[in-house]
N, C-alpha and C positions, 0 to 999 in steps of 0.2 A: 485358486489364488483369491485372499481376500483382503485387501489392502486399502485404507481408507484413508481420504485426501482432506484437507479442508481447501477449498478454493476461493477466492474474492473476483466476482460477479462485475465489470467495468463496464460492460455498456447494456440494453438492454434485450437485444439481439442472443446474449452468450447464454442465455435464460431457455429462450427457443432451441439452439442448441440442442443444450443442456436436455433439454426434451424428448426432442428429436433421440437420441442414444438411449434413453432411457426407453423409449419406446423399441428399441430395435435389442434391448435386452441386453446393451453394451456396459451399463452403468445401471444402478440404484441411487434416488434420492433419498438422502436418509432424514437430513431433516434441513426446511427450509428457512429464511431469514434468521438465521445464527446469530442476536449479536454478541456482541464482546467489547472491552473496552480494553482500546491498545493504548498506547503511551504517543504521544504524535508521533518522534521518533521510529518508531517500527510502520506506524500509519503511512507516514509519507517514503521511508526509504526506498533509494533509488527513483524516486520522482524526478529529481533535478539531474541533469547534467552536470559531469565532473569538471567543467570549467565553471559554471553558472556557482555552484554548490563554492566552488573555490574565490571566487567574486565575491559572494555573501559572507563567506567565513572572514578575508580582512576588512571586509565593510565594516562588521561585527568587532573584528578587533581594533580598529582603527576606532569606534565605537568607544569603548570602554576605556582607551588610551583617554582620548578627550575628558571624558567625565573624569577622570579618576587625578587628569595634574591639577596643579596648583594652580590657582590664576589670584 
């Protein structure tokens, strides 16, 4: 079986880990500090809570309403 992941790294422990398996032959490191540039969108999803996320979105539209009437 040879299947290969890309993973994101959250705290600095998951590195040690990460290690750890590697040294017991469980995994291979293929290549280290990856970066890439994502779009925030994909960066942050799922970050927020789906009421929290839902909070911000009419803030955001409630937002745009103001700007955009007539005064």
């Amino acid at each position: 079986m040879n299947n290969t992941v890309l993973i994101q790294l959250t705290t600095p422990k998951t590195m040690k880990l990460i290690k750890e398996l590697e040294e017991l032959h469980l995994l291979r490191v293929l290549q280290k500090n990856v970066s890439q540039d994502y779009k925030l969108s994909d960066k942050y999803a799922g970050k927020l809570s789906v009421k929290v996320a839902e909070d911000l979105q009419k803030r955001i539209e409630l937002s745009r309403e103001q700007w955009e009437r007539n005064i």
